[in-house]
C-alpha positions in Angstrom: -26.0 -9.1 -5.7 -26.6 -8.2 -9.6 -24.9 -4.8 -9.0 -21.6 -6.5 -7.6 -22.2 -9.3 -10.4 -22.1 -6.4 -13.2 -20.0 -4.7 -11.7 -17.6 -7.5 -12.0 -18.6 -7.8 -15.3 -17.1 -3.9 -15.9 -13.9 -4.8 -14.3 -13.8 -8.2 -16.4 -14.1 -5.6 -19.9 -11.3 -3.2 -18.2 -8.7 -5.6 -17.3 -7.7 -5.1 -20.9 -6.7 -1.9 -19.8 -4.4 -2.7 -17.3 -0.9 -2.9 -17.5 -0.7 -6.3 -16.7 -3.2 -9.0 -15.1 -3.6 -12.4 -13.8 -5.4 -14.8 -13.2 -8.2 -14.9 -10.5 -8.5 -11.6 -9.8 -11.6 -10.2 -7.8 -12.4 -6.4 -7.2 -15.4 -6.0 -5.2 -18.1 -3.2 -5.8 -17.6 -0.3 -5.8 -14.1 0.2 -6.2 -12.4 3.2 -8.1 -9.3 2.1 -10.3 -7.7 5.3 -12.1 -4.9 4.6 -14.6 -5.3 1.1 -15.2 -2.7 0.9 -18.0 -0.3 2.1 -15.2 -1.4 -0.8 -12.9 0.1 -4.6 -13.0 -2.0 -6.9 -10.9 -0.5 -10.5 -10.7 -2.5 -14.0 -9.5 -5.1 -14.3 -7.3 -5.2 -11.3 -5.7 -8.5 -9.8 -3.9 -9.3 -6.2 -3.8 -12.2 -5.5 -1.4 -15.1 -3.0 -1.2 -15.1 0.5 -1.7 -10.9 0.9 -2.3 -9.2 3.1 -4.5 -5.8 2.5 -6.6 -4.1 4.7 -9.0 -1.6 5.1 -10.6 -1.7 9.1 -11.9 2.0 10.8 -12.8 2.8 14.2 -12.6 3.0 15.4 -16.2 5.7 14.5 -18.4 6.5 12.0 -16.0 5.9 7.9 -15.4 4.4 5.8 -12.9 3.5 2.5 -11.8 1.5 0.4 -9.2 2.8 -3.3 -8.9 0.3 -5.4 -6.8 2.2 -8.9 -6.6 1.0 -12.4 -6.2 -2.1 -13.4 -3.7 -2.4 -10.1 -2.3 -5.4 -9.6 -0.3 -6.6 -5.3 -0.3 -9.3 -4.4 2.5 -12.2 -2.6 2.4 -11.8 1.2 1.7 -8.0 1.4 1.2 -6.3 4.4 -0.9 -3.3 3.3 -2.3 -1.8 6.7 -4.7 1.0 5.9 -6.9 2.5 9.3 -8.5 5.6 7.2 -9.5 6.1 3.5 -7.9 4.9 1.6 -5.5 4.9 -2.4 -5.1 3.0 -4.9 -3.1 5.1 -7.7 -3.1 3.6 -11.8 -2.7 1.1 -12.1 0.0 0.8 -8.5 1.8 -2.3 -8.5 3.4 -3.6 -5.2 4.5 -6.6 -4.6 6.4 -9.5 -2.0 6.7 -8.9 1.7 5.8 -5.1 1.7 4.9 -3.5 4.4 3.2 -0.2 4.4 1.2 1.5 7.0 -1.2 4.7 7.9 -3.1 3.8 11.9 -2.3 2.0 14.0 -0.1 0.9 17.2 -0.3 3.0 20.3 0.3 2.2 22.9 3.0 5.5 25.1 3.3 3.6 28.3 2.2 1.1 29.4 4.9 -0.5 31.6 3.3 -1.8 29.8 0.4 -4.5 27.1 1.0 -2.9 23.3 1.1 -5.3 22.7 -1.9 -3.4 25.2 -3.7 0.1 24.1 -2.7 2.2 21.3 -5.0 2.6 17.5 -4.8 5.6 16.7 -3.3 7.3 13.6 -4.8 8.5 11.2 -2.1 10.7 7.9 -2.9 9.2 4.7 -4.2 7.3 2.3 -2.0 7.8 -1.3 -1.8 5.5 -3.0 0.6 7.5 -6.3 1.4 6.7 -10.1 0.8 4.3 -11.6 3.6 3.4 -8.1 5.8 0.6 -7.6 7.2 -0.4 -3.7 7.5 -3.3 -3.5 10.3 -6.1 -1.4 10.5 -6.1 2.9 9.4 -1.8 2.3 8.5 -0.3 4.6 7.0 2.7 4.3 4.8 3.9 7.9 3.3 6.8 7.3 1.2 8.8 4.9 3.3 9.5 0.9 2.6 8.6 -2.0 4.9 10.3 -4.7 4.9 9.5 -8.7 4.5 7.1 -10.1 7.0 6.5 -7.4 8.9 3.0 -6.4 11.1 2.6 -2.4 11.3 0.2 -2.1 14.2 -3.2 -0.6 13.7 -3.0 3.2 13.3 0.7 3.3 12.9 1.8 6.5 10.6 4.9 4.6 8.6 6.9 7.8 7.3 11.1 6.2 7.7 11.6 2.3 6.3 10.5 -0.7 8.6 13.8 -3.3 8.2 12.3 -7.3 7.7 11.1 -9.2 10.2 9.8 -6.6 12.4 6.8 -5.2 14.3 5.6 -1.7 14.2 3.4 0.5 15.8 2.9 4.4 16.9 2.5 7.9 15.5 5.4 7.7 13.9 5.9 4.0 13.9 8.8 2.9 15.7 10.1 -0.8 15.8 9.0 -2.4 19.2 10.0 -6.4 18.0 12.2 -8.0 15.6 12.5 -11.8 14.5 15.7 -13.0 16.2 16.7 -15.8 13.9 19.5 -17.3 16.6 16.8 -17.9 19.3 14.3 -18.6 16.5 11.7 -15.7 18.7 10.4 -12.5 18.2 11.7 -10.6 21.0 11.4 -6.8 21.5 13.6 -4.1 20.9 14.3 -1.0 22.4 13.9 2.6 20.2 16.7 1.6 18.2 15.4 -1.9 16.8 18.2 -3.3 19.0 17.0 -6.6 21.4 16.6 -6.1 25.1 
């Protein structure tokens, strides 16, 4: 309790640091924030135990991490910004999610990955009111508002709004249909059945 409570303390003494924050913020113990003057955090958003944001360009180069309004971050999530990503209003994402404007480049086999580049993917944008489950994965692809990725789904192509996702790589398997006022499920497509 008096680590978590000076910790908390430390975080209260960086927030000067960041880009941009609001008001009733709380990042739990231990949580590893690199770049903070490249991170915006907005209103009452909750960053839980043991994550890890950044916001770390490639040299000569910009980047941002935009965490929106009452955003709630769950334990042990690695969200890597080498250029933009945003969590819009009310994204909620549980345990152990992962999401990233890059990933590592593996084209030469004979050279360990370790050795090989950053590849630059497109920005992120997480979208209003989704919910990402458990061990997601979103690698330099967009969801759209409202949304539920299923637990362990590998998000790699944009998720359109108002739709459910799941699978390695996630595919659409139910969309909001605003005329029957349902969510009904969709074939491989995102087209109703």
């Amino acid at each position: 309790m008096i680590l978590n409570l000076l910790y908390k303390l430390y975080v209260k003494l960086k927030y000067g640091q960041f880009k941009k924050v609001g008001i009733n913020i709380s990042i739990s113990y231990p949580t590893k924030i690199d770049n903070p003057f490249n991170i915006s955090i907005s209103d009452n958003v909750t960053v839980h135990h043991e994550s890890w944001i950044a916001a770390r360009p490639f040299p000569g180069k910009s980047s941002e991490l935009i965490i929106g309004n009452n955003v709630v971050i769950g334990n042990f999530n690695h969200i890597y910004a080498t250029h933009r990503i945003v969590i819009e209003d009310y994204v909620l994402t549980a345990d152990k999610v992962y999401i990233s404007d890059n990933l590592h480049c593996y084209q030469d086999p004979d050279l360990p990955i370790l050795l090989q580049p950053i590849k630059q993917l497109k920005d992120v944008v997480i979208g209003e009111g989704s919910w990402l489950g458990e061990n997601v994965c979103v690698i330099g692809a967009n969801i759209g508002k409202h949304c539920v990725i299923g637990a362990n789904a590998v998000v790699t192509k944009d998720i359109p709004d108002y739709s459910v996702a799941v699978g390695v790589p996630a595919r659409i398997v139910k969309r909001y249909d605003f005329k029957k006022k349902e969510w009904r499920k969709t074939d491989s497509m995102g087209f109703f059945l």
